[in-house]
C-alpha positions as CSV (number, residue, x, y, z in Angstrom):
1,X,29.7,31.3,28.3
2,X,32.1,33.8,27.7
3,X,36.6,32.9,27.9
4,X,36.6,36.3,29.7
5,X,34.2,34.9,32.9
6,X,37.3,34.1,35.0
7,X,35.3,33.5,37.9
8,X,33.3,31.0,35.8
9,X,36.7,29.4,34.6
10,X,38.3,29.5,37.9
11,X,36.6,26.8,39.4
12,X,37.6,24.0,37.2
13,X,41.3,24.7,37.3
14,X,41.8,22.9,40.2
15,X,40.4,19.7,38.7
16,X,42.2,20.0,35.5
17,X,45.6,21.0,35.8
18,X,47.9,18.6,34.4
19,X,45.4,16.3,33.4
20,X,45.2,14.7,30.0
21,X,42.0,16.2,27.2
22,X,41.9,14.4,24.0
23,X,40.6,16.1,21.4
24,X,39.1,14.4,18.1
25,X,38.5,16.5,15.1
26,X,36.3,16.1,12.5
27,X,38.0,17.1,9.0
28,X,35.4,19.2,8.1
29,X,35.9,20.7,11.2
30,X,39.2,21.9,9.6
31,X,38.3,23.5,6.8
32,X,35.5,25.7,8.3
33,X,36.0,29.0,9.2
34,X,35.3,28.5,13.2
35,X,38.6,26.2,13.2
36,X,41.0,29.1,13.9
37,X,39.0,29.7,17.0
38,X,38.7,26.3,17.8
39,X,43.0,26.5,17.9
40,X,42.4,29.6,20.3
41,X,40.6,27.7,22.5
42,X,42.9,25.1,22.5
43,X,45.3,27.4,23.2
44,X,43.5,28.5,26.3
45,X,43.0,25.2,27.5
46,X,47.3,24.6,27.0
47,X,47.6,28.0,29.0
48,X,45.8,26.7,32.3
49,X,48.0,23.7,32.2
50,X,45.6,21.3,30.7
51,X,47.7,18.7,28.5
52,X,45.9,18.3,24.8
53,X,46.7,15.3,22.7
54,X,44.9,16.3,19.2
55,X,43.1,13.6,17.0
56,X,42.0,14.5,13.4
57,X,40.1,12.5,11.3
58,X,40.2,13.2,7.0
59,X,36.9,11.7,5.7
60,X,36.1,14.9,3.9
61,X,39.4,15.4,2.4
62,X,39.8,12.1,1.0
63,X,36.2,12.1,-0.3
64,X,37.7,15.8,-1.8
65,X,40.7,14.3,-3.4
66,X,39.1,11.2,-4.7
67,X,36.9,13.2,-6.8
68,X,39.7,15.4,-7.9
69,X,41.3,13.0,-8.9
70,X,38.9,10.6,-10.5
71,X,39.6,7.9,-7.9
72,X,36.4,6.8,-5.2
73,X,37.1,5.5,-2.1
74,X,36.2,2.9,-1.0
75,X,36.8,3.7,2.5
76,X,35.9,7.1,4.2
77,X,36.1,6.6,7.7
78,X,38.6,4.0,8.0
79,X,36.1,1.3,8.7
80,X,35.3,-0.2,5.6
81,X,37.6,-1.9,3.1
82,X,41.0,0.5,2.1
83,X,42.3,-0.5,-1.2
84,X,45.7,0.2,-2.1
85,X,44.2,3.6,-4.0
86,X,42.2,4.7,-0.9
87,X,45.0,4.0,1.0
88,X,46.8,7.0,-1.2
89,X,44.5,9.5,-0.9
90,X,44.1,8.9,2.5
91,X,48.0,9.4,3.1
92,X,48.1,12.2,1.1
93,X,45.0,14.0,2.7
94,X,45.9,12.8,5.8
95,X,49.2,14.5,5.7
96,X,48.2,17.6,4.2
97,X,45.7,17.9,7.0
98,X,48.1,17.1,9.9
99,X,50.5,20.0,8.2
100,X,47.9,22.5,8.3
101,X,46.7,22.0,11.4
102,X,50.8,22.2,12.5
103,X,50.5,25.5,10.8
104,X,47.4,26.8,12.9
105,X,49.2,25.7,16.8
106,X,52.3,27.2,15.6
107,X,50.3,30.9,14.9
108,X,49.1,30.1,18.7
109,X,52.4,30.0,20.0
110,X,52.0,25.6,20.4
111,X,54.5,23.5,20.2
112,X,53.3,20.4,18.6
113,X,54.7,17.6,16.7
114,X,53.0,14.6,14.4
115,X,53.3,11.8,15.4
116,X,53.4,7.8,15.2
117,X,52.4,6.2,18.2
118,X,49.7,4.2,17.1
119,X,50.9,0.6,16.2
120,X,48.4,-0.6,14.4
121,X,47.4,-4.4,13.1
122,X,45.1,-5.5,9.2
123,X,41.4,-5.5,10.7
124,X,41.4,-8.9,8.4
125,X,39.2,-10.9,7.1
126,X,36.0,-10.3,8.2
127,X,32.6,-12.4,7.4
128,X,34.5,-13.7,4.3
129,X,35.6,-10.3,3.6
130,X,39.4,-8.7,3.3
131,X,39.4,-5.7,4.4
132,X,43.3,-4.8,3.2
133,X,44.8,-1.7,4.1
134,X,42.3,-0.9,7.0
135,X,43.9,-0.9,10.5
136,X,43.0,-1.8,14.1
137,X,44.8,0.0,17.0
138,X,47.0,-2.6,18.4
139,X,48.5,-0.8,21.0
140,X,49.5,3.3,21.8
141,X,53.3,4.3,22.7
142,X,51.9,5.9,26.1
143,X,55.8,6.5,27.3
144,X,56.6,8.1,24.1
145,X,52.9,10.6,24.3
146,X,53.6,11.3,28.0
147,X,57.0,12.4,27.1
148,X,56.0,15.0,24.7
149,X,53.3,16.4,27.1
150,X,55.8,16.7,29.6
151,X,57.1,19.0,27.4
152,X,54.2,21.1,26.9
153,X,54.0,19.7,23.5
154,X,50.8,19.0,21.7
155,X,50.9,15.4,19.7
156,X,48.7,15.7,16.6
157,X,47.8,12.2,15.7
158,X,46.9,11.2,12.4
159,X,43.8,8.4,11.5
160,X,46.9,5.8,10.4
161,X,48.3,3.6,12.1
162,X,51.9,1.6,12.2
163,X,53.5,-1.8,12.4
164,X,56.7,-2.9,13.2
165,X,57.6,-3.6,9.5
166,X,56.7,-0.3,8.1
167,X,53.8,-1.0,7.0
168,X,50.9,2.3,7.3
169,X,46.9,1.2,7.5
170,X,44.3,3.2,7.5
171,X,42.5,3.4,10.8
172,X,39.4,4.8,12.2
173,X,39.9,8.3,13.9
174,X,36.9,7.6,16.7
175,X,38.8,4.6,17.4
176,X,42.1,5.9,18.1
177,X,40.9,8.6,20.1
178,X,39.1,6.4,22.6
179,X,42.1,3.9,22.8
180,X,44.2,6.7,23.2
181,X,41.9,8.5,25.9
182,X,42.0,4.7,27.4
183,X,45.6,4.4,27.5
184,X,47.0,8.1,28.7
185,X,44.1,7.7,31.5
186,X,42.6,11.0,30.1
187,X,39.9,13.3,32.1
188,X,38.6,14.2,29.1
189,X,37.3,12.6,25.6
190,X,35.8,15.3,23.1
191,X,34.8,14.7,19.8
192,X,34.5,18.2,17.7
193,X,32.4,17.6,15.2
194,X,30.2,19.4,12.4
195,X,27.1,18.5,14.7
196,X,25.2,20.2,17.8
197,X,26.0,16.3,19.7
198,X,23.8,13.2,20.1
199,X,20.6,13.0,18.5
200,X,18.4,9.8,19.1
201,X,15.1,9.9,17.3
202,X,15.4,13.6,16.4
203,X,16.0,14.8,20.1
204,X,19.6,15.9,21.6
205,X,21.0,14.3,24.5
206,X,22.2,16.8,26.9
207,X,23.3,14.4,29.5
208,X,23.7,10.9,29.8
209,X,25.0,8.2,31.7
210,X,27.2,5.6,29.8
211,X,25.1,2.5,31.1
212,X,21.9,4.1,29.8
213,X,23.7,5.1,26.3
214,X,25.1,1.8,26.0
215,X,21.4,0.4,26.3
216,X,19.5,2.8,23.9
217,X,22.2,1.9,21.2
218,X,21.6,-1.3,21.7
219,X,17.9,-1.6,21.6
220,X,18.4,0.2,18.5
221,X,21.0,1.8,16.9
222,X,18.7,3.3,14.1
223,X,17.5,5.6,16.3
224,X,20.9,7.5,16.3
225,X,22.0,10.2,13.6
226,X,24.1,7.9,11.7
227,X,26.9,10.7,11.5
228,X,26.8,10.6,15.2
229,X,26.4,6.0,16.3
230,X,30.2,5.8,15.8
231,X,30.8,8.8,18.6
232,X,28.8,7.6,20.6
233,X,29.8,3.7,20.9
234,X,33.3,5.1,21.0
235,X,31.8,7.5,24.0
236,X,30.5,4.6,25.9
237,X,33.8,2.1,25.5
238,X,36.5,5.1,26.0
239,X,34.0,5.3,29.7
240,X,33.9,2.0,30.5
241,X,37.4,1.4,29.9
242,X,37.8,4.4,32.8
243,X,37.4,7.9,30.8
244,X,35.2,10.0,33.3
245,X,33.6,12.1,30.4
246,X,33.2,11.9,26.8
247,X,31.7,15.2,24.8
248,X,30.4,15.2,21.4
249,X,30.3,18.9,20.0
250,X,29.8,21.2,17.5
251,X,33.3,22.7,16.0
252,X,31.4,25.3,14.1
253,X,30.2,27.0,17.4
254,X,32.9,30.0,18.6
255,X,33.7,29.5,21.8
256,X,31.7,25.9,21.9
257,X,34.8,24.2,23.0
258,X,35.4,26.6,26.2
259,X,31.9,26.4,26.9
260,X,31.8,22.4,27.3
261,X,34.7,22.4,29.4
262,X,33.7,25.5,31.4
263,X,30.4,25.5,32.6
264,X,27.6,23.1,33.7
265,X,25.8,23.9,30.6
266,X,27.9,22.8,27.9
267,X,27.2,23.2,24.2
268,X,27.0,19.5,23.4
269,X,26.6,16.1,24.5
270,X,28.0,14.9,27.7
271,X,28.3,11.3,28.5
272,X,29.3,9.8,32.3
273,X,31.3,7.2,33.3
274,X,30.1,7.2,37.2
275,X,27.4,9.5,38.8
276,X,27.7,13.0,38.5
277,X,25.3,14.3,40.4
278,X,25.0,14.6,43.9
279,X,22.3,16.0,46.5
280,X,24.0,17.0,49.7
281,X,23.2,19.0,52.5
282,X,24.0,23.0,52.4
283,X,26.8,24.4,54.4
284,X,27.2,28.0,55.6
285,X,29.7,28.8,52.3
286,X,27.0,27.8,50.3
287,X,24.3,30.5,51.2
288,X,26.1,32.9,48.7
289,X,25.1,30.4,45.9
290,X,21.8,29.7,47.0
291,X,20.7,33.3,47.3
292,X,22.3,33.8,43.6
293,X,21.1,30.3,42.2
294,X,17.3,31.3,43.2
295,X,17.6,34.8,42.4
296,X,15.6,35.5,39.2
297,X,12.8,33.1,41.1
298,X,12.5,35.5,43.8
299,X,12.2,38.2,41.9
300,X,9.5,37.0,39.9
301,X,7.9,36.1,43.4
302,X,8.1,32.1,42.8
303,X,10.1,32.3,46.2
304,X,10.2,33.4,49.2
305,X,12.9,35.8,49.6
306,X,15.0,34.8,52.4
307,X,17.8,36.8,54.1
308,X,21.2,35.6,54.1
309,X,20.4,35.8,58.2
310,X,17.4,34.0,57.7
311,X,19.2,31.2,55.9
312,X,22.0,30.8,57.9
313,X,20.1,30.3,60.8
314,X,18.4,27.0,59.4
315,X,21.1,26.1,57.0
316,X,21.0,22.4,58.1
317,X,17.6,22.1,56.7
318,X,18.8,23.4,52.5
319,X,20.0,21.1,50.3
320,X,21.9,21.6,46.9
321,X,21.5,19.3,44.2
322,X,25.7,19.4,42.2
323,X,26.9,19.0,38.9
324,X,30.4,18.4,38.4
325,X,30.4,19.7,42.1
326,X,28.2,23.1,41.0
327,X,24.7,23.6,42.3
328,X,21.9,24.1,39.5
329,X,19.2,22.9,42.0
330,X,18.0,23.7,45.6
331,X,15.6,22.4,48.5
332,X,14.2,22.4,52.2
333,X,12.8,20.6,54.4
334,X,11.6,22.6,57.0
335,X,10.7,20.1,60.4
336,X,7.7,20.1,62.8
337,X,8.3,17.3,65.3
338,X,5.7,17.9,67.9
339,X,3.2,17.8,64.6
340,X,4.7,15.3,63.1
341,X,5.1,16.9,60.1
342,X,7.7,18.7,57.5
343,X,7.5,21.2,54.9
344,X,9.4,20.9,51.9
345,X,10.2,24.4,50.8
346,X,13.0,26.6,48.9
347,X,12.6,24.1,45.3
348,X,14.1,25.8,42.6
349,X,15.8,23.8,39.8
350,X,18.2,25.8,37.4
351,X,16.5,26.9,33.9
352,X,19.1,24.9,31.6
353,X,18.7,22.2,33.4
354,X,14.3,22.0,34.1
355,X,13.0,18.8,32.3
356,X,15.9,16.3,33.2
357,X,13.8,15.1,36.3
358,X,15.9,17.4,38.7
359,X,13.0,18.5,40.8
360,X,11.7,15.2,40.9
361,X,14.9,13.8,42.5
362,X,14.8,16.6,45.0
363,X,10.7,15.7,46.1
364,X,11.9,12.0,46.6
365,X,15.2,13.1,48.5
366,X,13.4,15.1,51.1
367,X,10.4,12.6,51.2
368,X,13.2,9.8,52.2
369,X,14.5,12.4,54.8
370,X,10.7,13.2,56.2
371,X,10.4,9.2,56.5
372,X,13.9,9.0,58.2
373,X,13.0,11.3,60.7
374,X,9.2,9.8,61.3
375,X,7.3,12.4,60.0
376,X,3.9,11.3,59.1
377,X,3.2,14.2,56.4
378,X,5.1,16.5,54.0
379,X,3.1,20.3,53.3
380,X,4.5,22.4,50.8
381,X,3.1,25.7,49.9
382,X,3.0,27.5,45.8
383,X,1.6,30.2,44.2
384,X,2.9,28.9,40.7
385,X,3.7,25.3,40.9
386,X,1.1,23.6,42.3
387,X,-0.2,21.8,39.7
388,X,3.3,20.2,38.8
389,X,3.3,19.5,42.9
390,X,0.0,17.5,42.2
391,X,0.3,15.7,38.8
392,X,4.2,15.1,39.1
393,X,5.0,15.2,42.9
394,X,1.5,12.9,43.9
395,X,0.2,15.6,46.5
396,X,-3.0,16.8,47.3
397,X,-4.5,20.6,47.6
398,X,-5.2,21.0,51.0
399,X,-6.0,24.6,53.4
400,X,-4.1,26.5,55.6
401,X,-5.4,24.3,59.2
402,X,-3.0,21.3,57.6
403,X,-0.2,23.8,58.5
404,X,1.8,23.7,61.8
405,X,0.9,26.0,64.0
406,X,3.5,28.3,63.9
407,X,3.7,28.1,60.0
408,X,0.1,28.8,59.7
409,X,1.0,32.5,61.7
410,X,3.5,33.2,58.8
411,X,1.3,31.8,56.5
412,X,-1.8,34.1,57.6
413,X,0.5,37.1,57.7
414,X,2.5,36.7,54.3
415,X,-0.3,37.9,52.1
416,X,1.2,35.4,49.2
417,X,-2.0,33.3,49.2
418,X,-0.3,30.5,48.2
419,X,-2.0,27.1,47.8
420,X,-1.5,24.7,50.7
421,X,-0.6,20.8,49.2
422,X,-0.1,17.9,51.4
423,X,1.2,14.5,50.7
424,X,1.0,11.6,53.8
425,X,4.1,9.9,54.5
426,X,2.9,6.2,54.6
């Protein structure tokens, strides 16, 4: 996706003005050479009004400075144990990191401040074990966050945390971001990361809903990119607790940041708290998106090319099949009452999104309709996708005497040859 597609960026506005992204960075993220792009596209984000609360994690600098100076950590990621010499390093990378990252918002014209508003608690003794200087988030000073996003003011939060005696721990950055996601009722959770997203057993998850994520970990967590489990059990209890979305990225991408946020593709990992898809029926605004969504396909003579005339006059019988309220998928269901009979037609999912059971959905949505409406039998009609009608889909070939009537006329006179299928309705 490219920042200067405003008619691509135009459409989310709406939805996220004013509302609350939090943004976790990796620390290697930080010292790549994509980070000062990463900043612009923060700073793009901040321009259209979206509010930006920055986490930054400091795994890699600490693991830096320990060998620099001849001290190893015992703790990376602020899970572990933090000894009162992991604890240093991690104050001193942490606060060299939050200074530089200062540095790069202030070259975008942000305002941002560091800050202390996690109030943290000793994670404790744990199976026998002390675990010192490592913190658990206690509880986030919301009143205090909201006031400096009122401001336009971006809070960069460090991986520490802070009780009331003074006292600093060191506490996982995954952690705070989902607590603080939780707490500020944020739209958004992304985790920028040095990875494409979610792998499980090799493969990326494109999409996935939080119930089904939460399952799959638990089956087996081995099956997850270990660089990756503690994203995505953060992902899943940041959308339980009422986060809509949580993104895992990859920071090194230009322009991967924009392109999650803006576009149904995404760059990443996406994980949903509550269905985001929808299949509903096709209004007269809608033929303009139909006609471009199925372009390429008619073209290349999958379709049927339909005028904007033709379409409007049946336009209760198309469906659109939404993301985040855009259509990447398309359908008919064409009726024949006095046969008894309807044809599903016009099925065209979107490229980037083939091989996520789309089309499958669509088969069973107008199937459901057919039965609704007593129809007996469902014909479709393909010169390129007939055998996915027949081993996916469950129908048969058939001829051109199990058309209607009046379809078998248009049929006869198309010159398309296209393969009759038929399915019975039972």
């Amino acid at each position: 996706m490219k920042p200067t597609d405003l008619r691509g960026i135009l459409r989310y506005i709406p939805r996220f003005r004013e509302k609350i992204f939090v943004v976790a960075i990796d620390g290697a993220i930080v010292t790549d050479d994509n980070f000062p792009n990463l900043l612009l596209d923060l700073a793009v984000l901040r321009s259209l009004s979206i509010r930006i609360v920055l986490v930054h994690g400091a795994a890699e600098q600490i693991r830096a400075l320990g060998a620099e100076r001849g001290v190893p950590p015992t703790n990376l990621d602020g899970t572990g144990i933090t000894d009162a010499e992991t604890l240093k390093l991690a104050l001193t990378a942490a606060n060299r990191l939050t200074h530089e990252i200062l540095e790069g918002l202030a070259t975008n014209d942000l305002r941002a401040v560091s800050t202390n508003a996690i109030v943290a608690h000793p994670l404790g003794i744990i199976g026998g074990v002390d675990h010192q200087f490592t913190g658990k988030v206690e509880r986030v000073d919301v009143e205090f966050l909201q006031s400096l996003l009122s401001q336009g003011i971006v809070p960069v939060v460090p991986p520490l945390g802070f009780d009331g005696d003074g006292k600093t721990y060191r506490v996982n950055s995954d952690a705070i971001a989902a607590e603080l996601a939780e707490q500020l009722r944020a739209t958004k959770l992304i985790f920028v990361t040095a990875g494409e997203g979610i792998f499980r057993l090799g493969k990326l998850l494109r999409q996935i809903a939080v119930t089904d994520l939460k399952q799959l970990i638990a089956q087996n967590p081995a099956d997850f990119a270990p660089e990756v489990l503690s994203k995505a059990r953060f992902a899943v209890s940041a959308c339980e607790a009422g986060v809509p979305r949580a993104h895992v990225i990859n920071g090194r991408v230009d322009e991967g940041l924009l392109a999650e946020v803006f576009s149904n593709d995404g760059v990443g990992t996406m994980v949903y708290a509550n269905e985001y898809q929808q299949i509903r029926r096709a209004l007269k605004k809608d033929i303009r998106s139909l006609m471009l969504l199925t372009k390429d396909s008619v073209a290349n003579a999958e379709l049927v090319k339909r005028t904007r005339t033709a379409i409007e006059k049946q336009i209760g019988d198309y469906y659109l099949f939404e993301i985040d309220r855009n259509p990447v998928a398309c359908v008919a269901l064409h009726v024949y009452p006095e046969q008894s009979k309807g044809e599903l037609a016009f099925l065209f999912v979107n490229p980037a999104h083939e091989n996520q059971g789309i089309g499958r959905k669509l088969v069973q949505f107008v199937e459901s309709k057919a039965r609704e409406l007593g129809l007996a039998e469902l014909v479709t009609l393909s010169t390129q996708a007939f055998t996915w009608f027949q081993s996916k889909a469950g129908f048969s070939e058939g001829g051109a005497d199990d058309l209607p009537p009046s379809r078998r006329e248009r049929y006869d006179t198309s010159g398309r040859n296209s393969k009759v299928l038929v399915k019975k309705l039972k």
